[in-house]
N, C-alpha and C positions, 0 to 999 in steps of 0.2 A: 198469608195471614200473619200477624203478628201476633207474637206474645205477650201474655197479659202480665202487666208489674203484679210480684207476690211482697215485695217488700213492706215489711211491718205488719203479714199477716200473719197467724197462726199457722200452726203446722197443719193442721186440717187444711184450712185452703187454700194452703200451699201445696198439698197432696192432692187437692182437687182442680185444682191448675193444672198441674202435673199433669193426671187424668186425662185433661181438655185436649193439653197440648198433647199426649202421645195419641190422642184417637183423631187429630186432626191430622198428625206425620205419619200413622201409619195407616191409613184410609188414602189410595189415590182418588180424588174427585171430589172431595171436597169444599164446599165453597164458602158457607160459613154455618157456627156451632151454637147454641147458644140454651144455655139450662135459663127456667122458668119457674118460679115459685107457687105457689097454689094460688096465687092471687095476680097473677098473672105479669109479676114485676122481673126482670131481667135480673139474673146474679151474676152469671159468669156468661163470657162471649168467648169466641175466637179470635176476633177482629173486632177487640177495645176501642180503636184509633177510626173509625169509620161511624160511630155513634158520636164524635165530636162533629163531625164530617154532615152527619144528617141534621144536627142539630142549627148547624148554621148552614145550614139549606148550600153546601156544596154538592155540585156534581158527582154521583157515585160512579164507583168503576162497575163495569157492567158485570156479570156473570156469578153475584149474586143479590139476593134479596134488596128490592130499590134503599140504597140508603146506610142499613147497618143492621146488627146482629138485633138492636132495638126493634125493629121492625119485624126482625123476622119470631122473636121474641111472642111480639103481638097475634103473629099468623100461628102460632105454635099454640098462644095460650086459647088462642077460638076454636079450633079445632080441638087441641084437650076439650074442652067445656062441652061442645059439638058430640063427640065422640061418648064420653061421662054421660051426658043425658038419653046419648040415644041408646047405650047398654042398660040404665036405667030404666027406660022406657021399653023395651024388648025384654028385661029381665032376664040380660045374658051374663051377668057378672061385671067384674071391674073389666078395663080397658089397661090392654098392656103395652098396645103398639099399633100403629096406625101407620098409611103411605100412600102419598099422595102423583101419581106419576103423573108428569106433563110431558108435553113435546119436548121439550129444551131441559129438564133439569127434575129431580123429584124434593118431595119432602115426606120426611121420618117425622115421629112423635112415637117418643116412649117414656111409660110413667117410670117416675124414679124413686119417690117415697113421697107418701103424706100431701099426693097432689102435685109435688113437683114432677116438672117434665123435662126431658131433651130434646131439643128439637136439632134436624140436623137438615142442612141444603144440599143436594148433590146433586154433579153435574148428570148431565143425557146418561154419561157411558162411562158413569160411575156403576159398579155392580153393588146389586139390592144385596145381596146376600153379604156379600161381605162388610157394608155398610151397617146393616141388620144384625150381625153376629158381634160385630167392636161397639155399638152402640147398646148391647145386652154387658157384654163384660164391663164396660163404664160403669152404666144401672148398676150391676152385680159388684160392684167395686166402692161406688159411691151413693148406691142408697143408705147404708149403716152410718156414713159419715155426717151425712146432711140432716142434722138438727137446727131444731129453730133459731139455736146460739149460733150457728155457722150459717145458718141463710140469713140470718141477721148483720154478720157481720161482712159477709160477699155482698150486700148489699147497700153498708154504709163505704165499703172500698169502690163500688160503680159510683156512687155520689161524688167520693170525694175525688173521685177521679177525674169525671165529669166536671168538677167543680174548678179543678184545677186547669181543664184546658180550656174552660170560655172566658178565662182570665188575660 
């Protein structure tokens, strides 16, 4: 995975880069990261350089999500919504965290504040738990950060980012 450019961000999302990047190096198995805004738009990824990659319909590298963190973005934000309506509908409270196991790989969803979520890919024989516990200290680290001024602004940094490699 590569690291996301912080340059000419704020120190908040440069703190929450930071974040991305220490839960991605200190997690073995994981494949790709990727925080989600209450509306289901991508802010921050693991693997920036792979959403260029889906956009112009390149071949992705296998082992995770077809494509790019874009994507998996999109599976993260239906499952929140999934999840949200059916606690609603059962009137069991808010939804904190969600896991999805498959043969080959799992996925995490955990809410982060105000509707945003993290979504996380991990390989077969990646461990749930410890995956589960750095994905809480994240949460626990960056919900107080992520106001609408800073998902505002991780979001016009994926644009211009985006903007800059289909150039």
């Amino acid at each position: 995975m590569t690291a996301p450019s912080t340059f000419g961000l704020s120190s908040e999302a440069r703190n929450l880069h930071w974040l991305l990047t220490n839960l991605v190096e200190e997690v073995p198995g994981l494949l790709s990261v990727a925080v989600v805004s209450s509306d289901g738009l991508l802010l921050l990824s693991s693997d920036p350089g792979r959403n260029a990659q889906a956009r112009e319909g390149r071949t992705a590298r296998p082992g995770g999500p077809k494509g790019s963190s874009a994507d998996l973005a999109t599976v993260v934000s239906g499952i929140g919504s999934l999840t949200i309506g059916a606690a609603k509908l059962m009137a069991f409270g808010g939804v904190r965290h969600t896991m999805v196991a498959m043969d080959e790989g799992s996925l995490f969803v955990m809410s982060i504040s105000d509707g945003s979520l993290l979504g996380v890919h991990g390989s077969a024989d990646c461990d749930m738990s410890v995956v589960a516990y750095h994905m809480a200290l994240f949460v626990g680290r960056a919900g107080h950060v992520l106001t609408p001024e800073l998902r505002s602004e991780l979001r016009k940094s994926l644009e211009a980012e985006s903007a800059g490699s289909t150039r």
